[in-house]
N, C-alpha and C positions, 0 to 999 in steps of 0.2 A: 243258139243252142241253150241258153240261159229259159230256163220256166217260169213261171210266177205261178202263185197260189191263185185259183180261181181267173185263168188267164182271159175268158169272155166277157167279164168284169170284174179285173182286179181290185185290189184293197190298195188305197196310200197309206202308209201307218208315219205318222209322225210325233208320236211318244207312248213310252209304255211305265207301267208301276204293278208291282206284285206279279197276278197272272192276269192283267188288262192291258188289254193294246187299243190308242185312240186314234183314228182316220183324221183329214185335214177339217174334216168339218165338227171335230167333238166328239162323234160317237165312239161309245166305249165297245168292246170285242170281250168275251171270254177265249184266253190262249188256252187249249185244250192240247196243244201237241208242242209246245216250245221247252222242248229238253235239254236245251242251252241255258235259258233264263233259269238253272234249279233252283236257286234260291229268291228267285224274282224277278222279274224287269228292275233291272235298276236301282237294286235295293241299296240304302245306301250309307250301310257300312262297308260295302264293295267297292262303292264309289269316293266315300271318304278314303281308303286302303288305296286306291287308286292315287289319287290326288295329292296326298298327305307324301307318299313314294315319290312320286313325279317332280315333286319340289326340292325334292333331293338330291338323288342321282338316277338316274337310267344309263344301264351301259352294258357290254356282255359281260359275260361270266369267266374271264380271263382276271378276274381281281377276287381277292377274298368280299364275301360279302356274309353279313350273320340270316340277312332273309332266305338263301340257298339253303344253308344246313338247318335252318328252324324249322322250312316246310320239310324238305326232307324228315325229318324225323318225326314234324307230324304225322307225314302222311305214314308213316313206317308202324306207327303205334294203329295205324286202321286195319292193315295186312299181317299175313303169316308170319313167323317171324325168321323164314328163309331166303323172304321177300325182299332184301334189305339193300338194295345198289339202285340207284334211279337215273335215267337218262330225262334231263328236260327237254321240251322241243315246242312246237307251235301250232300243232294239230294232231287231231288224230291219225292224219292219214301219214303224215310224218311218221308219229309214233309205230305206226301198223307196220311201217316201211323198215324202219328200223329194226323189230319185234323180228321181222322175217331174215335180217343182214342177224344178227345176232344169233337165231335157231341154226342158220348157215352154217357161221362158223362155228361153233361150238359143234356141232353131230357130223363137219364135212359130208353132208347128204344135202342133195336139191332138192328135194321133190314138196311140195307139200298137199295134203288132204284140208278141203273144206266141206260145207255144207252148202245143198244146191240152192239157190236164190239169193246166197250169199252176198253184202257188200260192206267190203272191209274199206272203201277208200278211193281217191281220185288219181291218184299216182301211177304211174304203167307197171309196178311191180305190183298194186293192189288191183289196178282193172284186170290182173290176167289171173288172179285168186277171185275175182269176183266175179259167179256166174249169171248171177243179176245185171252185169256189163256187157261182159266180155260174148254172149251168148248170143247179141247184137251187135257185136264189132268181128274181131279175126277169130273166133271161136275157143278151143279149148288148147294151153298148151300142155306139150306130153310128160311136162312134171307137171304137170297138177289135175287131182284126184277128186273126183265127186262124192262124198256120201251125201245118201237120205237124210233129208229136214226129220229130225225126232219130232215129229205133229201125230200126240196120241189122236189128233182129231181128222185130218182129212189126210195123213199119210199113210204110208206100207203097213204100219203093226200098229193098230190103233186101239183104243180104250178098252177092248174087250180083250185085248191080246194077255197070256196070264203074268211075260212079263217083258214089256217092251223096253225097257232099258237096257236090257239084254241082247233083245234081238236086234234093235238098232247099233247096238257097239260089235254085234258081229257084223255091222256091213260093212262097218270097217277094218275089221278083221280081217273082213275076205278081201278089201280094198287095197290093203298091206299085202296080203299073200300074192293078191296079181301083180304088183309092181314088183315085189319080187321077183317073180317068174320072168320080168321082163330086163332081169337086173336090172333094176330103180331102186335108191334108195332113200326112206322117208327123214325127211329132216322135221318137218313139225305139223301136228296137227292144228289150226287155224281156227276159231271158233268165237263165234260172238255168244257171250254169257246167256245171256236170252236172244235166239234170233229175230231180227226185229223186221227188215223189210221182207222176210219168208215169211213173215206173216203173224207176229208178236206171239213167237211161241216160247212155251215152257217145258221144257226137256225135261223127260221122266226123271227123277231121284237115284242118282245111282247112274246113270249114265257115263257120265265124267269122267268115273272113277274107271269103270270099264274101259272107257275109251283109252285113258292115260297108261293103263296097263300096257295093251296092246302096241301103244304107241311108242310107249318108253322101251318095248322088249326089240322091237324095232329100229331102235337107238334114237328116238327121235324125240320131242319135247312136245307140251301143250300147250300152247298159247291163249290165254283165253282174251279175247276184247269186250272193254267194259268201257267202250267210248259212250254208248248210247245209255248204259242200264248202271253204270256204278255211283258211287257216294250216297245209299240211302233210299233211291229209288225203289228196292223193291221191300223199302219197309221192315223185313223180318231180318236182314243184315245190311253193313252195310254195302257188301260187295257183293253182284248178282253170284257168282261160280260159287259161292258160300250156300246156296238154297241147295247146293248138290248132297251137301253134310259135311262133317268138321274134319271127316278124315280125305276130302281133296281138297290138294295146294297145285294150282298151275304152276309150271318153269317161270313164266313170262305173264305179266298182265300188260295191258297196255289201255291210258284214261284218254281222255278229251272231251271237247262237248262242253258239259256241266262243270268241269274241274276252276274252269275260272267265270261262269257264269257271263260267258257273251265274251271276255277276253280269251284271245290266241293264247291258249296253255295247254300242253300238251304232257305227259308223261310214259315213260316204260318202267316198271319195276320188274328187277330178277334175279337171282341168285348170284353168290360171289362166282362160284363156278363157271357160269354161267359169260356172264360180265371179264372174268380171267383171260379165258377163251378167246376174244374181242380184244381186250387189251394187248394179248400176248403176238397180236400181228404186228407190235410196234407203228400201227396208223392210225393216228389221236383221233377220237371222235371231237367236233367242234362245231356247233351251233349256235349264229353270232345270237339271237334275241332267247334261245330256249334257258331258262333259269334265271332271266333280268330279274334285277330287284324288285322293279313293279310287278311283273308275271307274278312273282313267288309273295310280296307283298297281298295280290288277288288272291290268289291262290290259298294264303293262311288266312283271309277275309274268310272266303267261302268255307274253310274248316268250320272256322270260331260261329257265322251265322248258324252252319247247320246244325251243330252241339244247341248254343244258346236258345235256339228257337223250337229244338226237339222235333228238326224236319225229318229226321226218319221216323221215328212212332207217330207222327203226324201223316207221314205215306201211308202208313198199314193202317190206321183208322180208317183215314178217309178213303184208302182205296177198297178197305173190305164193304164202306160203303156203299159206295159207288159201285162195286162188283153184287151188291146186295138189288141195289136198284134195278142196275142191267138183268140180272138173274130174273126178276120179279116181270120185266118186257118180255122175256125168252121165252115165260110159260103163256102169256099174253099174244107175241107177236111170232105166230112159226118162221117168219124171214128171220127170223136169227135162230141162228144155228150151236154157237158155242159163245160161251163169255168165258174167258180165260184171262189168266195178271196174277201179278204178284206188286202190292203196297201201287204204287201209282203207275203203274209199266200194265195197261188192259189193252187187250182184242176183244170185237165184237166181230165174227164171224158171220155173214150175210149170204144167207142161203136162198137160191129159188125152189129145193125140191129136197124134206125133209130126208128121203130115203138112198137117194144120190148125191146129196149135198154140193151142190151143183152153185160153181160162186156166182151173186146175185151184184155182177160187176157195173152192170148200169144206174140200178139200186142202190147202190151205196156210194157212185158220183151224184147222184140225184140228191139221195138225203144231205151229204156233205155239201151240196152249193144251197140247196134249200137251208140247212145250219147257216151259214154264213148269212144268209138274208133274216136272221134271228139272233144275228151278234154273237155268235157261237161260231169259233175258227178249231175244226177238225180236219184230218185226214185218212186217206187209206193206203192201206200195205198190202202186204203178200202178193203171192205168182200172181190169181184173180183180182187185185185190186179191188179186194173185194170187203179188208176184213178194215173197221174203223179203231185207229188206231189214237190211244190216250195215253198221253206223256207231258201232262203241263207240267208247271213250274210247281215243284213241291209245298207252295203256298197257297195252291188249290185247297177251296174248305168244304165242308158237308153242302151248304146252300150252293155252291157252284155246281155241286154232283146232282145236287136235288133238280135244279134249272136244265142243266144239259138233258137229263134222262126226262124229265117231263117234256121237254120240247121234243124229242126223239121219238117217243110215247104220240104225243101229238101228230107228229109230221108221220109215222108211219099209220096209224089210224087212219 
């Protein structure tokens, strides 16, 4: 049940540095999708931060320790500032699990609304919120609620619509109103910041905020997940739910992935209320590795690199680049259909037929194994598997963007 990249002829990778991965025999790779490594393969004031902790102490979070409350409150000066209680743990999908026990208790409501293609996680509380999963296993259960992927591109209300942020927060509008009817009651709405395996979309402006209305009138909370898209990624802030505008704050966010750069670290940040809620059942929440010294030592690494090295403004250059290059194929190559991103988080949209935008699903396995035969490691997302998705390690630079899209240019010519 395990997959491999390019499983007809796999890669062996046995060291990596920056955004380069090298096989047994030397050759170097450009990492075009490793959204773990954010700050690099191995970078190594991660590795120092690692190492330097490990000689110390490693142990749970059952003892005072000064590395806990240091990253806490770094991480607190990144977020709202309503944001301010944090749960540690060891993955995102931990986190996600959690995010939902928490929305629980606090609104006593089950139910939750996600978005279709959805995948929050590997856990049987996430498989049955993720319809990316669950749609191929025991189906849908009766607390949880589908809305439409906001894709001004190949969804229900799309870029001509006059105003689709709108129209998409009413389907969930109307998605509350039926569960209603059925008395059901919504505990939280579920939502990855940018949906990413739906196909690397960017949700109309103003959506969010709509949505949270609704949601919150409904007594329910908004969770936003920022496993895949937070710390800088999308360049213009550093948290994706922030490209919505200044005036929305999720209940609940929840981090992983990038937060420790290849180490198991996981985060929830939420409200004191929120958090009260949780506590006031009198059953301790306790996770023996989530908040170790070394975790939290990573973890204030990966802060300090991404300030020092200016990897967010370093996302939005290089990915308005990169979104410049692609743009310049799209008028060039009619198989692409849409370039869409935000700083280093791009979709290229792979169409067979301009006017039905029909996904060009084999075409864009083709092109992605032909990359790899070119040292270029890409992948694809969305329902079609169709659309090539970019998320290397924010130490990708203009000449890595300039190589990918000329090979690309190439290989589709």
């Amino acid at each position: 049940s395990c997959k491999l990249f390019f499983s007809n002829d796999p890669v062996k990778i046995v060291k990596a540095e920056g955004q380069y991965m090298y096989d047994e025999n030397g050759r170097q790779y450009l990492d075009c999708i490793n959204n773990v490594a954010h700050v690099g393969h191995c970078h190594p004031d991660v590795v120092k931060a690692a190492h330097e902790q490990n000689q110390l102490l490693n142990t749970n979070s059952r003892y005072l320790h000064d590395n806990l409350v240091d990253y806490a409150e770094r991480l607190s000066k990144t977020l709202p500032e309503k944001l301010c209680i944090f749960y540690f743990l060891n993955s995102g999908s931990e986190a996600n699990d959690l995010a939902l026990r928490l929305a629980r208790q606090y609104t006593k409501h089950e139910d939750v609304i996600v978005l279709d293609h959805a995948y929050h996680g590997h856990l049987t509380s996430l498989i049955d919120i993720s319809p990316y999963k669950f749609r191929n296993l025991e189906g849908q259960k009766e607390w949880v609620h589908v809305a439409p992927v906001p894709d001004t591109y190949r969804g229900l209300h799309r870029e001509d619509h006059k105003n689709p942020a709108t129209a998409y927060a009413n389907e969930v509008k109307n998605i509350i109103e039926q569960a209603h009817n059925k008395g059901r009651k919504i505990a939280a709405f579920f939502v990855e910041s940018l949906p990413s395996v739906g196909g690397q979309i960017i949700p109309p402006a103003g959506y969010f905020q709509k949505v949270a209305e609704h949601v919150h009138k409904a007594g329910g909370v908004f969770i936003a997940d920022e496993i895949q898209v937070g710390f800088g990624r999308v360049g213009k802030h550093f948290w994706a739910f922030q490209l919505q505008g200044e005036d929305f704050i999720p209940d609940i966010v929840t981090m992983g992935k990038p937060i420790g750069n290849g180490h198991p670290l996981a985060c929830v940040a939420t409200t004191k209320e929120i958090a009260g809620a949780f506590a006031a059942t009198g059953v301790e929440y306790f996770n023996t590795f989530g908040g170790n010294p070394v975790s939290c030592a990573i973890g204030l690494a990966v802060l300090d690199v991404i300030e020092k090295e200016h990897l967010q403004a370093h996302a939005m250059e290089v990915g308005n680049f990169l979104m410049k290059l692609l743009n310049e194929q799209k008028i060039k190559h009619p198989i692409i259909g849409d370039v869409r991103g935000s700083g280093l988080f791009i979709g290229v949209d792979l169409i067979k037929d301009q006017a039905e935008r029909t996904p060009a699903t084999a075409e864009a396995e083709y092109l992605v194994t032909r990359l790899k035969e070119e040292y270029i490691l890409l992948s694809t997302d969305g329902p079609g598997r169709n659309v090539l998705k970019f998320k290397p390690p924010l130490c990708f630079n203009m000449e890595d963007a300039k190589f990918v899209v000329d090979t690309i240019d190439k290989l589709l010519t």
